[in-house]
C-alpha positions in Angstrom: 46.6 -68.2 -0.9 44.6 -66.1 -3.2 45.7 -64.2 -6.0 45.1 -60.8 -4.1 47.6 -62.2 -1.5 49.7 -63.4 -3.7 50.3 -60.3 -5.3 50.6 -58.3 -2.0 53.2 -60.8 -1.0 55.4 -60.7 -4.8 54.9 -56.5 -4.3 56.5 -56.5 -0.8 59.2 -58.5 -1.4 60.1 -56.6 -4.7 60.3 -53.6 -2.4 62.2 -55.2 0.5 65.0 -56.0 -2.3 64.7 -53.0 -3.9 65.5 -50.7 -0.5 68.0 -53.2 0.5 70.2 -52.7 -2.6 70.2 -48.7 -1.5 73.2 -48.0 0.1 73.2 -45.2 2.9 77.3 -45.4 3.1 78.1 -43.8 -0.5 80.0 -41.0 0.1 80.0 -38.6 -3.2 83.4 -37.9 -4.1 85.3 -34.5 -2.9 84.8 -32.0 -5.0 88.5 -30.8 -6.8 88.6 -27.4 -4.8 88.0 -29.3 -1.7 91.0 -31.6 -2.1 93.1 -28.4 -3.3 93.0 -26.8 -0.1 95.7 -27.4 2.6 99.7 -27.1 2.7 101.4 -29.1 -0.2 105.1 -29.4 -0.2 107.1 -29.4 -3.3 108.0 -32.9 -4.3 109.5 -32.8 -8.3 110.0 -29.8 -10.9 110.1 -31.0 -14.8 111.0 -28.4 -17.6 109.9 -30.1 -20.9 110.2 -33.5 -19.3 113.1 -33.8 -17.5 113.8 -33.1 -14.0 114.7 -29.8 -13.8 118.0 -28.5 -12.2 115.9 -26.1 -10.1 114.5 -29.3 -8.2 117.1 -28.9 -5.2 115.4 -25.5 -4.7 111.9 -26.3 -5.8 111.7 -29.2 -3.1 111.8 -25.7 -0.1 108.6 -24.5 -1.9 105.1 -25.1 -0.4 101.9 -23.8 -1.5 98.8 -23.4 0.8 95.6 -23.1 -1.0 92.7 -21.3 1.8 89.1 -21.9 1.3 88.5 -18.3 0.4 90.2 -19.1 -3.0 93.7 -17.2 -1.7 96.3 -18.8 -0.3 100.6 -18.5 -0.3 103.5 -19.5 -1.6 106.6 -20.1 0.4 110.2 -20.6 -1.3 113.6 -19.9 -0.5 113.4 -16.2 -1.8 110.3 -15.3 0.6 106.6 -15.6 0.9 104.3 -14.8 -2.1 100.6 -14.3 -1.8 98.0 -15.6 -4.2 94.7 -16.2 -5.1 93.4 -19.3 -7.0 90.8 -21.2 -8.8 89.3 -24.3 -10.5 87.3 -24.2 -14.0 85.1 -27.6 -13.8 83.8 -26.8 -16.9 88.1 -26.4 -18.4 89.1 -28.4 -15.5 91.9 -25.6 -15.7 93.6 -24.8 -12.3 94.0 -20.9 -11.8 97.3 -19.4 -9.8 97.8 -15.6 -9.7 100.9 -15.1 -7.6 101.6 -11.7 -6.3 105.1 -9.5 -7.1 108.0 -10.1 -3.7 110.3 -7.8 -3.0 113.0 -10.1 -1.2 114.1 -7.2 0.4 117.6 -7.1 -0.9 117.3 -5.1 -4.0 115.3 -8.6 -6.1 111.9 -8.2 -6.7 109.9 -11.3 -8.2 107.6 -10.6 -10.6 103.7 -12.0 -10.0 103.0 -14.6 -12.5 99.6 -16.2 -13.8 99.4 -20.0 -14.7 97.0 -21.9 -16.1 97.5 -25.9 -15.5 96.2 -29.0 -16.2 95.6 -31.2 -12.9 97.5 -34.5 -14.0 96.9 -35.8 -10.8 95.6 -35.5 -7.5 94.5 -37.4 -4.1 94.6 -37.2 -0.9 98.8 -36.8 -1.2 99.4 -36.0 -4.2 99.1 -33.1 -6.3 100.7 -33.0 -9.9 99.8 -30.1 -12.3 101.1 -29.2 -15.6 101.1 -25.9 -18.2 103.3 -23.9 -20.5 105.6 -20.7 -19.6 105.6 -19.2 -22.9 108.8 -20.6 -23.2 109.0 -24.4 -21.9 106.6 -27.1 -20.7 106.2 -27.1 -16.6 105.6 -29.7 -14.4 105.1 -29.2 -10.4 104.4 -32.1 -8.3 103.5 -31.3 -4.7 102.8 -34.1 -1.9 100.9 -33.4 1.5 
């Protein structure tokens, strides 16, 4: 074999393991918003650590996060809307809850958090932030 062949031959098989190592079967992961959105279903409620009495109560709450960045909030005193977003660049999750009137005289006030996402997967969503008075913990499941 010549050395023009020879190099033909060394270049094509350079590119033949080069293409092979490509893989078309990566999947990029889902972006946080994406794996936000559904109906989670309150799992555990922690007040500066500890399980909080209000656990009982807390495990009747869901939260459905839409596409459209609004969603709702069902617990046992009625359904609140809200709207919602992530900060990539804070990694800050955003929750602006609208003011329910229960109807019976009790009106909820809206409220605005701003939490860290401790954790979240497919089932699992955990997030934390401060009330102004106490450190909060909400962990929601799918």
């Amino acid at each position: 074999m010549n050395k023009f062949n020879l190099i033909k031959v060394f270049t094509l098989a350079l590119v033949v393991v080069f293409l092979s190592s490509c893989k078309d079967d990566e999947v990029a992961p889902a972006s946080v918003e994406s794996q936000l959105i559904g109906t989670w279903m309150g799992d555990e409620y922690y007040e500066d650590g500890e399980l909080s009495d209000w656990n009982a109560i807390f495990k009747a709450y869901t939260i459905d996060f839409l596409e459209d960045g609004t969603g709702e909030e069902l617990s046992v005193f009625g359904t609140q809307s809200l709207t919602w977003s992530y900060e990539a660049t804070t990694e800050k999750l955003t929750i602006i809850t609208a003011d329910l009137d229960t109807g019976d005289g009790l009106v909820i006030l809206g409220d605005t958090i701003v939490a860290d996402i401790v954790q979240l997967d497919d089932v699992s969503l955990w997030f934390k932030y401060n009330d102004g008075q106490m450190d909060i913990e909400e962990r929601y499941r799918k």
